[in-house]
VOZA-829242 format. One record per atom (N, C-alpha, C, O): residue number from 1; residue in three letters; atom name; z, x, y. Coordinates in Angstrom, 3 decimals, decimal comma. Atoms other than C-alpha are relative to their C-alpha. Layout:
BEGIN
+-----+-----+----+----------+----------+----------+
|   k |   r |  a |       pz |       px |       py |
+-----+-----+----+----------+----------+----------+
| NUM | ala | CA |        Z |        X |        Y |
...
+-----+-----+----+----------+----------+----------+
REM end
This chain:
BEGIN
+-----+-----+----+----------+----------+----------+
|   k |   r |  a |       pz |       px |       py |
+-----+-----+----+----------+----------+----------+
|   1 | unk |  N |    0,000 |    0,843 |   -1,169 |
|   1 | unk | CA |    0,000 |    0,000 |    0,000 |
|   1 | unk |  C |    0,000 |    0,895 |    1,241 |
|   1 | unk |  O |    0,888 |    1,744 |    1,319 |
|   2 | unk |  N |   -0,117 |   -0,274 |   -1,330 |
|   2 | unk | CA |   -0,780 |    1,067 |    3,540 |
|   2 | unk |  C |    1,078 |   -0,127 |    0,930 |
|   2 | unk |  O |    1,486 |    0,888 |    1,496 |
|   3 | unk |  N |   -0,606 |    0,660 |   -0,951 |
|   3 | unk | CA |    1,410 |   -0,818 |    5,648 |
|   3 | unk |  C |    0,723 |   -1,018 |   -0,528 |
|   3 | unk |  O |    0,342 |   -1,362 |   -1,647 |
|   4 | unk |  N |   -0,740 |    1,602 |    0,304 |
|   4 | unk | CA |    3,672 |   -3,950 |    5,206 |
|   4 | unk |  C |   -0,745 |   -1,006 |    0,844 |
|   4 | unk |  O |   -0,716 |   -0,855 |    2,065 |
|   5 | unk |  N |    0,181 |    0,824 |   -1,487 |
|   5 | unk | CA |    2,039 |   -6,857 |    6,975 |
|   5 | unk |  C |    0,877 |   -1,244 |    0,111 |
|   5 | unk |  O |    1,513 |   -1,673 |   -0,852 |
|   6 | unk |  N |   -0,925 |    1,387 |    0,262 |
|   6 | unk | CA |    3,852 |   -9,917 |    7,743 |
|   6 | unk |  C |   -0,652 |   -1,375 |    0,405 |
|   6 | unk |  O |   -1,800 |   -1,078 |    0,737 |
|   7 | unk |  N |    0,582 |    1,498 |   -0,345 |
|   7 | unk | CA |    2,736 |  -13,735 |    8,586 |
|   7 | unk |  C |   -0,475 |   -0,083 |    1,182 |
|   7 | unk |  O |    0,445 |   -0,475 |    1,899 |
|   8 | unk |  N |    0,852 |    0,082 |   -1,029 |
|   8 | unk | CA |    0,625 |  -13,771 |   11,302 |
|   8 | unk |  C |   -0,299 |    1,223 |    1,322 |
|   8 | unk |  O |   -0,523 |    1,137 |    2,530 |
|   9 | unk |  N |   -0,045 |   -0,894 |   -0,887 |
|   9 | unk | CA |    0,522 |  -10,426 |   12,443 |
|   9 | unk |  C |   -1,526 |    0,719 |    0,292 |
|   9 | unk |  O |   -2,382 |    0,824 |   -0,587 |
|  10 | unk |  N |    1,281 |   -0,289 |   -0,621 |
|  10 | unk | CA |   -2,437 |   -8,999 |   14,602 |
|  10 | unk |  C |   -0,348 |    1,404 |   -1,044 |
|  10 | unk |  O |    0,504 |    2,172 |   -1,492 |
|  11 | unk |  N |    0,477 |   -0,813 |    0,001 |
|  11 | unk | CA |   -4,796 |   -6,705 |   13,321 |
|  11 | unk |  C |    0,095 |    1,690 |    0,510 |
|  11 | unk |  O |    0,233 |    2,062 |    1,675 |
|  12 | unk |  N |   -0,527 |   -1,211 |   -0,735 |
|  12 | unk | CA |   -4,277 |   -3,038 |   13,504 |
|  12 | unk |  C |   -1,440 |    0,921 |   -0,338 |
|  12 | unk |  O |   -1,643 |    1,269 |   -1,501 |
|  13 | unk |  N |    1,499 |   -0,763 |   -0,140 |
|  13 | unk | CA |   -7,757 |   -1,151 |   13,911 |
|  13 | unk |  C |    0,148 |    1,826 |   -0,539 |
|  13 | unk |  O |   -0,823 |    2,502 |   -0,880 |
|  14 | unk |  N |   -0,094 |   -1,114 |    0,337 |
|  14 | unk | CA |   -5,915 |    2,344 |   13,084 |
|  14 | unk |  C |   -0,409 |   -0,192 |   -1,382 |
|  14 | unk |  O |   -1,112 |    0,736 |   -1,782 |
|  15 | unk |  N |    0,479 |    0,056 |    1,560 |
|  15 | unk | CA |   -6,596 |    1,237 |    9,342 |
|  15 | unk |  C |   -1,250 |    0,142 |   -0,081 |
|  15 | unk |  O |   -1,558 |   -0,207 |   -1,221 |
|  16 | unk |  N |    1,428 |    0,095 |    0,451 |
|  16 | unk | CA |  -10,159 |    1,594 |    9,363 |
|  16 | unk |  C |   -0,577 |    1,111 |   -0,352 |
|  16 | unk |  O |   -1,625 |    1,045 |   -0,995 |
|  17 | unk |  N |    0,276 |   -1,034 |    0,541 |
|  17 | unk | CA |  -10,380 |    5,147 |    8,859 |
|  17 | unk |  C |    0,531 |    0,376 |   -1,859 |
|  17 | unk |  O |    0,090 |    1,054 |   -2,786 |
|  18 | unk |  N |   -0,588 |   -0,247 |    1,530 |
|  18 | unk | CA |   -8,129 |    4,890 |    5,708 |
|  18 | unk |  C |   -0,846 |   -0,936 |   -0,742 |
|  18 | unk |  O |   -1,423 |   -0,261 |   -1,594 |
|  19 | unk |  N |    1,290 |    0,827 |   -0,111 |
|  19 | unk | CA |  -10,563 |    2,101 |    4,999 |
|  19 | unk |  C |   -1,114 |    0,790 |   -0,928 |
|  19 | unk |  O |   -1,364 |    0,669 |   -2,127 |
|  20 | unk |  N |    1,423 |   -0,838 |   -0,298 |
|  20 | unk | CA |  -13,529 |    4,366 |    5,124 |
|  20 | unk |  C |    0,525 |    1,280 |   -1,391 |
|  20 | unk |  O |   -0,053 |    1,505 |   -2,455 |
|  21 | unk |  N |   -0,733 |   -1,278 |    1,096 |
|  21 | unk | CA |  -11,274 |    7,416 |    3,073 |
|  21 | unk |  C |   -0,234 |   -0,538 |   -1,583 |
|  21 | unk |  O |   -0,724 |    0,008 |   -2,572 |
|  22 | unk |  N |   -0,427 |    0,592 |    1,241 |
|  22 | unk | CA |  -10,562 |    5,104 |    0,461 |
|  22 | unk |  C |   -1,148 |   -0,296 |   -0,569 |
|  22 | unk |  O |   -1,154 |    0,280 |   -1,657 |
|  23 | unk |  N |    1,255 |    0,954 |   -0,095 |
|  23 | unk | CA |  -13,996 |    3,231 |    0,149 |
|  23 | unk |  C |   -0,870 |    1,859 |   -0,369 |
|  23 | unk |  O |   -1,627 |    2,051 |   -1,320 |
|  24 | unk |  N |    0,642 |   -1,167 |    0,257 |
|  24 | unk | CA |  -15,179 |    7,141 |    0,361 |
|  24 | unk |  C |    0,021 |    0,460 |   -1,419 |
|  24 | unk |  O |   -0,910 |    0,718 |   -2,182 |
|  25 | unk |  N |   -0,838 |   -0,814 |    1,415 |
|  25 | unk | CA |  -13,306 |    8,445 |   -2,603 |
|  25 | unk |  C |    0,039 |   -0,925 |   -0,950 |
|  25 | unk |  O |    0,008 |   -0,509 |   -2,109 |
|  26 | unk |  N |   -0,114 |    1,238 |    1,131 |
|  26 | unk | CA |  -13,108 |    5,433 |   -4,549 |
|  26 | unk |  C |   -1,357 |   -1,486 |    0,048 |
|  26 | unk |  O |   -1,226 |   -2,654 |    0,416 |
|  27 | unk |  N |    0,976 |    1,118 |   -0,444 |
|  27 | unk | CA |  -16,775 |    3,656 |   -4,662 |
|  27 | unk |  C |   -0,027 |   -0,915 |   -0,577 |
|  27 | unk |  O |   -0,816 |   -1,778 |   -0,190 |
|  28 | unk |  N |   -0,147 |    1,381 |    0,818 |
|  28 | unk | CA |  -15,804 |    1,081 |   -7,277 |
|  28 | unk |  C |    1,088 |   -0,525 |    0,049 |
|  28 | unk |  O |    1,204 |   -1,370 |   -0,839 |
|  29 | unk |  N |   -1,281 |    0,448 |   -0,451 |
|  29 | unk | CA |  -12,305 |    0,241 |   -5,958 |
|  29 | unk |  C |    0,016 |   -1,073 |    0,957 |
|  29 | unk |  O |   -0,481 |   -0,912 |    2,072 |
|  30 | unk |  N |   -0,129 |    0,992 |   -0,507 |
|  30 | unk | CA |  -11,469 |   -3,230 |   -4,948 |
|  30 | unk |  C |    1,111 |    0,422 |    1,229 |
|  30 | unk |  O |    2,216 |    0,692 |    0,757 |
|  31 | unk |  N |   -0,958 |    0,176 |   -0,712 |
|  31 | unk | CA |   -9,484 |   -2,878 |   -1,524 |
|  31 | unk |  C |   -0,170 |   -0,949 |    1,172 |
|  31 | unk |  O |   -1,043 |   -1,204 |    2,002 |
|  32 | unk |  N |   -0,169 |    0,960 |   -0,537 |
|  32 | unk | CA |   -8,232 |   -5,205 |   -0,125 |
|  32 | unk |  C |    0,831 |   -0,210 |    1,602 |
|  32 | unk |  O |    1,735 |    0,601 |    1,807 |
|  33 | unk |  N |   -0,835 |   -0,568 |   -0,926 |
|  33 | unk | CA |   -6,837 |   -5,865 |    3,490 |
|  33 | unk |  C |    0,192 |   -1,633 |    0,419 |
|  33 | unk |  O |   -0,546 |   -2,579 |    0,145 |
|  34 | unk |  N |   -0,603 |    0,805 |   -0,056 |
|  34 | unk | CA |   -4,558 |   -8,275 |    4,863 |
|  34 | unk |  C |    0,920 |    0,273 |    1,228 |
|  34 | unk |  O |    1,713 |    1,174 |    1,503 |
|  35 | unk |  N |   -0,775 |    0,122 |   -1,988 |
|  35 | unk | CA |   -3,304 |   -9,318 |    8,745 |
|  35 | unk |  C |   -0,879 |    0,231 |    1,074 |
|  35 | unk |  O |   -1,443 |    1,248 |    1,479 |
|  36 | unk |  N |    0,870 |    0,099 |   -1,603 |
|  36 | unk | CA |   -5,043 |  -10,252 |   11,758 |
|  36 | unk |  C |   -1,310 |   -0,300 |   -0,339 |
|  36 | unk |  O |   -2,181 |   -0,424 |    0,523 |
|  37 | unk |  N |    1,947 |   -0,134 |    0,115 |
|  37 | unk | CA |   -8,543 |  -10,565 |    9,941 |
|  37 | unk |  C |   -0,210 |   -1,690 |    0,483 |
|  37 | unk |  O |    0,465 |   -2,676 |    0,188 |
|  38 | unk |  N |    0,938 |    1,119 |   -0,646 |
|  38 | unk | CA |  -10,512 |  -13,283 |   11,647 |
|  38 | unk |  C |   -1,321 |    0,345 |   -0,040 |
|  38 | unk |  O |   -1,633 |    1,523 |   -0,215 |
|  39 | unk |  N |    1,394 |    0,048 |    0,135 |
|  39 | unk | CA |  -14,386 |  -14,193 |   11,666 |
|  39 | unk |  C |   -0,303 |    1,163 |    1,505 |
|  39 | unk |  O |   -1,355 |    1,801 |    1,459 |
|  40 | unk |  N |    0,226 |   -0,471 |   -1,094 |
|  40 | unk | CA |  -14,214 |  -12,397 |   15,205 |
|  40 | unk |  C |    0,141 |    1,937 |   -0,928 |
|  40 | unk |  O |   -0,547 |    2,872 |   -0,519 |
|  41 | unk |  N |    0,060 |   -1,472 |   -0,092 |
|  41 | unk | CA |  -13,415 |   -8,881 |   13,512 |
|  41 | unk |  C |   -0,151 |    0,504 |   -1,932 |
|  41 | unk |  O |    0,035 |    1,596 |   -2,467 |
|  42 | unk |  N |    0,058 |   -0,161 |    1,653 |
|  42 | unk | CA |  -13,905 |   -9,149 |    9,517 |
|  42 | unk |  C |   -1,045 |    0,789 |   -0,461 |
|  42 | unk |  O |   -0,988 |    1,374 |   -1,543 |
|  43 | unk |  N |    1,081 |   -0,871 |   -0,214 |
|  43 | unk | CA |  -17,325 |   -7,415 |   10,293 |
|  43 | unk |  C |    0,898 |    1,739 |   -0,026 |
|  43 | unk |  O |    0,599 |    2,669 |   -0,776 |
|  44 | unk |  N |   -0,168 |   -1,676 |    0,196 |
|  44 | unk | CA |  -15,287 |   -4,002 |   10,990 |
|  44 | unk |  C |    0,545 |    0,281 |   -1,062 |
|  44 | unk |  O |    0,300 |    1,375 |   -1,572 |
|  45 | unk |  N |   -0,761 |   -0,440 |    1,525 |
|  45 | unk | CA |  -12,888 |   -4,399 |    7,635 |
|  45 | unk |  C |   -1,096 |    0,071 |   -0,728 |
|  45 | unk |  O |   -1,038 |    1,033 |   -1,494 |
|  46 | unk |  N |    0,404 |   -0,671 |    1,149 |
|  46 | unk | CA |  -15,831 |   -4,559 |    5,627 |
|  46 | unk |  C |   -1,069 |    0,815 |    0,347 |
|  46 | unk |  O |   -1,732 |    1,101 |   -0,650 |
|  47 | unk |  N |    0,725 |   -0,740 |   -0,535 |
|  47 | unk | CA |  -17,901 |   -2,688 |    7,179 |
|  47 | unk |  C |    0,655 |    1,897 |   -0,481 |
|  47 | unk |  O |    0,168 |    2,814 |   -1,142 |
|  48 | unk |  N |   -1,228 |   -1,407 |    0,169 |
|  48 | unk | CA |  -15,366 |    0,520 |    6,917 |
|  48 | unk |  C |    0,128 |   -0,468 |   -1,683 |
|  48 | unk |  O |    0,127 |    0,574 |   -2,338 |
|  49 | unk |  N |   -0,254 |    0,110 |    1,705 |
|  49 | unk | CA |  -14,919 |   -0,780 |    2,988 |
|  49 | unk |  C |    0,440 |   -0,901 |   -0,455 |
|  49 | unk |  O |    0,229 |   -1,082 |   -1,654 |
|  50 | unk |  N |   -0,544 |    1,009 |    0,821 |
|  50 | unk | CA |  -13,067 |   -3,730 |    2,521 |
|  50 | unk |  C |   -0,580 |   -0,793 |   -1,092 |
|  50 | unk |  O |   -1,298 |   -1,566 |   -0,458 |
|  51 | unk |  N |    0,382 |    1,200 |    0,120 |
|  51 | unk | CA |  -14,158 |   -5,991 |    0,194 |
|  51 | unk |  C |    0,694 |   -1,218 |   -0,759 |
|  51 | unk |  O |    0,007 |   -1,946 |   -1,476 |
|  52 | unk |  N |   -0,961 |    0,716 |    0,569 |
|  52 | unk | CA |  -11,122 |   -8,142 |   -0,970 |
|  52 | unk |  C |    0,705 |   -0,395 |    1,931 |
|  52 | unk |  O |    1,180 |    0,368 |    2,773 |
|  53 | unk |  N |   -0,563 |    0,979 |   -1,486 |
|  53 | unk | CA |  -10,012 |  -10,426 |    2,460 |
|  53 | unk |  C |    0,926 |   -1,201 |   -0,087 |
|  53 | unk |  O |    0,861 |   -2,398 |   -0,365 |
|  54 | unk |  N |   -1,428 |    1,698 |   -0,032 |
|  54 | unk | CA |   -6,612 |  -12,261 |    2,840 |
|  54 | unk |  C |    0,121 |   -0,453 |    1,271 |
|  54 | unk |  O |    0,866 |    0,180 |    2,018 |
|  55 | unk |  N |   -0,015 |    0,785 |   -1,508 |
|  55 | unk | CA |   -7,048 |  -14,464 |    6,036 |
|  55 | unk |  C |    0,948 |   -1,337 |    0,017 |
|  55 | unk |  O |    0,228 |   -2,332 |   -0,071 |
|  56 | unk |  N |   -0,155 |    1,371 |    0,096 |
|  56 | unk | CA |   -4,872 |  -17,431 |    6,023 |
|  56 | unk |  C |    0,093 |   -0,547 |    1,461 |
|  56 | unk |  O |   -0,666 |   -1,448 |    1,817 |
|  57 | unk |  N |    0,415 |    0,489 |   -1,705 |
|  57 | unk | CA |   -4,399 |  -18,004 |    9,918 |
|  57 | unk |  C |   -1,615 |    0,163 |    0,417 |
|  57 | unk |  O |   -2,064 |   -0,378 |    1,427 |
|  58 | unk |  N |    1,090 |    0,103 |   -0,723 |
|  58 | unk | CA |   -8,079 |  -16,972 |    9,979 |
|  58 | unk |  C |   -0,913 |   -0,949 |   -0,224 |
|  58 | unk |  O |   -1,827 |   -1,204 |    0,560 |
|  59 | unk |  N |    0,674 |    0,736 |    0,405 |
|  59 | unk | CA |   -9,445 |  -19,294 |    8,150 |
|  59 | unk |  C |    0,771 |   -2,061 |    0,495 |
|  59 | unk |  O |    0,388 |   -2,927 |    1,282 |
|  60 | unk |  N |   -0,881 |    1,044 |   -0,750 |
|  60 | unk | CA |   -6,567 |  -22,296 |    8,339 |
|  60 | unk |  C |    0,320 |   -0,003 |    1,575 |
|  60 | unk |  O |    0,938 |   -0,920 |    2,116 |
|  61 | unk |  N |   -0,111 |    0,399 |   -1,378 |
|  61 | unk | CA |   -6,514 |  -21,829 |   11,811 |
|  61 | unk |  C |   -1,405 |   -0,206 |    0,918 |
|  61 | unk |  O |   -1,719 |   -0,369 |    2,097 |
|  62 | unk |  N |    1,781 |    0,055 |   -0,574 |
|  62 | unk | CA |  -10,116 |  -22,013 |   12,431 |
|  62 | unk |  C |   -0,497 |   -1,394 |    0,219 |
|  62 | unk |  O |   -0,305 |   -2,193 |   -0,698 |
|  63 | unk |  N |    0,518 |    1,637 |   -0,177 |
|  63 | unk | CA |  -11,697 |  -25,421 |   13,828 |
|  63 | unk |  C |   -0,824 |   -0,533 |   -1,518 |
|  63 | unk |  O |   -0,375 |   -1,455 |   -2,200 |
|  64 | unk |  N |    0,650 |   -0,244 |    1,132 |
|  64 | unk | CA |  -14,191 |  -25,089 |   10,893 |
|  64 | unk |  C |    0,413 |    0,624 |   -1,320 |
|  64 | unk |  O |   -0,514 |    1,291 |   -1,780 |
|  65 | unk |  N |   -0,457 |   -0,635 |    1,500 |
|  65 | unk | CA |  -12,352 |  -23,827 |    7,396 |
|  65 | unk |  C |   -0,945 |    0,060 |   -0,761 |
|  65 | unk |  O |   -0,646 |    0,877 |   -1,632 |
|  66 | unk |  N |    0,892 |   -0,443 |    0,868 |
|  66 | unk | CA |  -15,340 |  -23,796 |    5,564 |
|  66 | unk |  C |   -0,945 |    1,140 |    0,553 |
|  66 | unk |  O |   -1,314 |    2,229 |    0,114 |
|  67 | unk |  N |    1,015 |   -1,435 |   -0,532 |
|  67 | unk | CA |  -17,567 |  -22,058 |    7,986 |
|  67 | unk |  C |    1,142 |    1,052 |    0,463 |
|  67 | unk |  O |    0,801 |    1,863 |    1,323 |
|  68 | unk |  N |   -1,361 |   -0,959 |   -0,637 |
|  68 | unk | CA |  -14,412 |  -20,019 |    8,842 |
|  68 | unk |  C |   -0,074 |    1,316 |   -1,875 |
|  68 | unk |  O |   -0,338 |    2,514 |   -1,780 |
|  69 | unk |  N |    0,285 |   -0,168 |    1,546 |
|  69 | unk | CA |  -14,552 |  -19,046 |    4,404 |
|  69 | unk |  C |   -1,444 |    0,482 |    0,024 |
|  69 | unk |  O |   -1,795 |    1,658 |   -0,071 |
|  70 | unk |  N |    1,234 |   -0,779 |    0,425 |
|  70 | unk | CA |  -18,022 |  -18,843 |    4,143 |
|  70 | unk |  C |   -0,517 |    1,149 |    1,010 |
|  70 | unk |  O |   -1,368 |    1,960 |    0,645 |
|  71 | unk |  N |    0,218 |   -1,230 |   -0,670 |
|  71 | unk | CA |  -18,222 |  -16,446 |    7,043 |
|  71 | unk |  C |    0,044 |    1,238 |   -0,153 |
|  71 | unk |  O |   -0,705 |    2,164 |    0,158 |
|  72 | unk |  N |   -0,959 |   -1,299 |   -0,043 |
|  72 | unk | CA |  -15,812 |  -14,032 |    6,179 |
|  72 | unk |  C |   -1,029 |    0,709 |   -1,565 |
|  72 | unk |  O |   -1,520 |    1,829 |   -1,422 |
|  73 | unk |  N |    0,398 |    0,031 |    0,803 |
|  73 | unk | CA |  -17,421 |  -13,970 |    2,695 |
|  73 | unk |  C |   -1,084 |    0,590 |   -0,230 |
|  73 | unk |  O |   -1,139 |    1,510 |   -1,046 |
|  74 | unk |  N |    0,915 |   -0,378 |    0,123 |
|  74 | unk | CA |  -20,789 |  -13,556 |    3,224 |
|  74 | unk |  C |   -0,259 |    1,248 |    1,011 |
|  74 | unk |  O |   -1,236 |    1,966 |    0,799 |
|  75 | unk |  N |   -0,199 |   -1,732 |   -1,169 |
|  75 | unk | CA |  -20,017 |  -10,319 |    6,459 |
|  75 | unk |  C |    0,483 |    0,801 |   -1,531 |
|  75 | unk |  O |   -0,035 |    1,918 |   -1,534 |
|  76 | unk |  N |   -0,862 |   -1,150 |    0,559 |
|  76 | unk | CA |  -17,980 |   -8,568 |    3,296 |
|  76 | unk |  C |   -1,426 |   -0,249 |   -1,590 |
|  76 | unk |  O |   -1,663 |    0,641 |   -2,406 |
|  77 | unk |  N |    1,098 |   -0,674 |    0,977 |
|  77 | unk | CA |  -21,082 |   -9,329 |    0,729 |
|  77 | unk |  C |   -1,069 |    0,629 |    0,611 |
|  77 | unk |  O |   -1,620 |    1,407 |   -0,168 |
|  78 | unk |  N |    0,624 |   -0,695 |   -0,673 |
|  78 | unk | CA |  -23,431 |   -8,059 |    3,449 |
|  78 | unk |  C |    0,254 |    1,365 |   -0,468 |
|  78 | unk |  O |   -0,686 |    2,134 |   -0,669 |
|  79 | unk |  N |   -0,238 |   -1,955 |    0,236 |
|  79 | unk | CA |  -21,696 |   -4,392 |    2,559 |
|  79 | unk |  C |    0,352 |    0,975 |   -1,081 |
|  79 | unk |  O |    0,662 |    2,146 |   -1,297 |
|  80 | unk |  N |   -0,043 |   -0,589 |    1,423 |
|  80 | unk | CA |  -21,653 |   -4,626 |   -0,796 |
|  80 | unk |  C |   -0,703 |    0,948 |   -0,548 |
|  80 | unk |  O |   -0,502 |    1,267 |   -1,720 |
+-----+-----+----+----------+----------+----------+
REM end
């Protein structure tokens, strides 16, 4: 684990290099990231490597929950 996150805590952008490390060194490794991701920035987690996304404010708090889901979804198969 990286970090602890907790229930609705913002995004922390220093992770994206460990991200990138990890995703480097490990090209068949599911990682996963969790806090602050929204449709507004889910582009840089997988972009840098993510491709496992725990959003629940981003999605449940989204006007749209499906297009809020299928968003996030289809930015992190984009970088598959």
């Amino acid at each position: 684990m990286l970090s602890r996150v907790f229930w609705s805590q913002s995004f922390k952008e220093e992770i994206l290099p460990k991200i990138e490390s990890l995703r480097n060194s490990f090209k068949f490794l599911d990682i996963q990231v969790d806090g602050g991701i929204y449709c507004e920035n889910v582009n840089q987690v997988a972009k840098a490597g993510a491709n496992c996304i725990v959003s629940s404010t981003g999605i449940f708090g989204h006007d749209d929950r499906c297009y809020a889901a299928n968003y996030m979804r289809e930015v992190v198969q984009k970088y598959q």
